[in-house]
C-alpha distance (Angstrom), angle and dihedral (degrees) to the residues before:
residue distance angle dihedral
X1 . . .
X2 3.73 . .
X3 3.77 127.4 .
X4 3.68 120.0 -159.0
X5 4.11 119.0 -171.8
X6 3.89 112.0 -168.6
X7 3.96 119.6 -155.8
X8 3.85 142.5 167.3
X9 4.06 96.4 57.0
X10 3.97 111.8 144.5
X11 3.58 151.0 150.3
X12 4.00 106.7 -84.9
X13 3.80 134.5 163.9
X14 4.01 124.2 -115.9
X15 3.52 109.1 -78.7
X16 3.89 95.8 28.5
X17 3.67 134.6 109.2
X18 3.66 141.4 -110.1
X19 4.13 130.7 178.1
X20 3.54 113.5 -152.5
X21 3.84 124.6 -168.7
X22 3.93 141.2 -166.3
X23 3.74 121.0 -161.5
X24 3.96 106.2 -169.3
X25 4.03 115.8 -157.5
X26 4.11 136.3 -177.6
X27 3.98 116.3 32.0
X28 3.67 89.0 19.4
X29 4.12 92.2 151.8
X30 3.36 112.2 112.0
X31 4.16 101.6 9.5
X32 3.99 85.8 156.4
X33 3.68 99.8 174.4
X34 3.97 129.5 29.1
X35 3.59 129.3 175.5
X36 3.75 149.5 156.4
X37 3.74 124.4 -109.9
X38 4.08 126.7 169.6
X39 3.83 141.6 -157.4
X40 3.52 126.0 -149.3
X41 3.88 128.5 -165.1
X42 3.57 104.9 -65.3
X43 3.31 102.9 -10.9
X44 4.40 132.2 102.7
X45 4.04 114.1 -87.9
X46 3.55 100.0 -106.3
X47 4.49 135.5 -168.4
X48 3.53 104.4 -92.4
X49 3.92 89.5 175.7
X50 3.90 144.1 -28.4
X51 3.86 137.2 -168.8
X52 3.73 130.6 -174.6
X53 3.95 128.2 -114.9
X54 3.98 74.4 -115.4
X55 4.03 94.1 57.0
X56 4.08 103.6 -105.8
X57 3.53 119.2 138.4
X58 4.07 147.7 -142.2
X59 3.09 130.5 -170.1
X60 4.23 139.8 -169.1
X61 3.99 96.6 -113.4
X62 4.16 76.7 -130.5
X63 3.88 93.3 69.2
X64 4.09 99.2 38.1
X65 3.57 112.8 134.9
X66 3.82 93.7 6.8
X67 4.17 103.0 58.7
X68 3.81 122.2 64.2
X69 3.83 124.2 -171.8
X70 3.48 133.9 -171.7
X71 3.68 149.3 172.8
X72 3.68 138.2 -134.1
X73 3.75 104.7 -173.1
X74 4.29 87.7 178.3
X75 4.12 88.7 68.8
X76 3.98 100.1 25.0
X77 3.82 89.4 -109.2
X78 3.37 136.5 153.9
X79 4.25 124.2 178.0
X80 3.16 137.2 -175.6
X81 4.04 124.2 -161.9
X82 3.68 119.2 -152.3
X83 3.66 113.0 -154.4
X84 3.86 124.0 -173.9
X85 3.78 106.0 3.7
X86 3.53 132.4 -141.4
X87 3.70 126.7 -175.3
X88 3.32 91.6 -116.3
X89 3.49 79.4 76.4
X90 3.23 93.6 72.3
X91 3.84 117.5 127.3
X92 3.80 151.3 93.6
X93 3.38 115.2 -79.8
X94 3.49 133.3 -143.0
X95 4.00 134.7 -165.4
X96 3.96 114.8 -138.4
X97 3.69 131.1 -160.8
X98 4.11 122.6 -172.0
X99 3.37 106.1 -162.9
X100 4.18 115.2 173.5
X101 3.78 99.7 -42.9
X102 3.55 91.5 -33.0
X103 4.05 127.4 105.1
X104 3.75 126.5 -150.9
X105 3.88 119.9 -157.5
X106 4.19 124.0 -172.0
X107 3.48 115.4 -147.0
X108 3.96 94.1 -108.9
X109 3.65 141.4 -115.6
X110 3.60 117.6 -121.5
X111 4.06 102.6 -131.3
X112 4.70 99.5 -167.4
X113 3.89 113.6 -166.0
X114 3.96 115.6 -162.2
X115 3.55 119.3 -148.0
């Protein structure tokens, strides 16, 4: 089993920032891809961004230029900084580990941006 804690979510206005971060703990061996995906209020969850245990990243064409992700693979961590907010961006926000055949999900962290 994985365990992934999400933190840094807030309440922010457009064109601010957040940092959010995803510590991942037990079977941690192996965790070759981890990403970010979000949900808004009636809406699908959807990838926000990934990156690869060996550094390559994806992004939602929504978030280009304005998202960052990165990986620490020494402390199991996996952030994500949010540059220049709309409130589209609106959402909870979930951390999300593949590991073998086997997905991971956090329990979120709901990031609100005020227009």
């Amino acid at each position: 089993q994985v365990q992934l804690v999400e933190s840094g979510g807030g309440f922010v206005h457009a064109g601010g920032s957040l940092r959010l971060s995803c510590v991942a703990s037990g079977s941690i061996y192996s965790i070759n891809l981890m990403g970010w995906y979000r949900q808004a209020p009636g809406k699908q969850r959807e990838l926000v961004a990934s990156i690869t245990s060996g550094g390559s990243t994806n992004y939602a064409d929504s978030v280009k230029g304005r998202f960052t992700i990165s990986r620490d693979n020494a402390n199991n961590t996996v952030n994500l900084q949010m540059n220049n907010l709309k409130p589209e961006d609106t959402a909870v926000y979930y951390c999300r580990a593949v590991r073998a055949l086997s997905i991971y999900w956090g329990q979120g962290t709901q990031v609100t941006v005020s227009s």
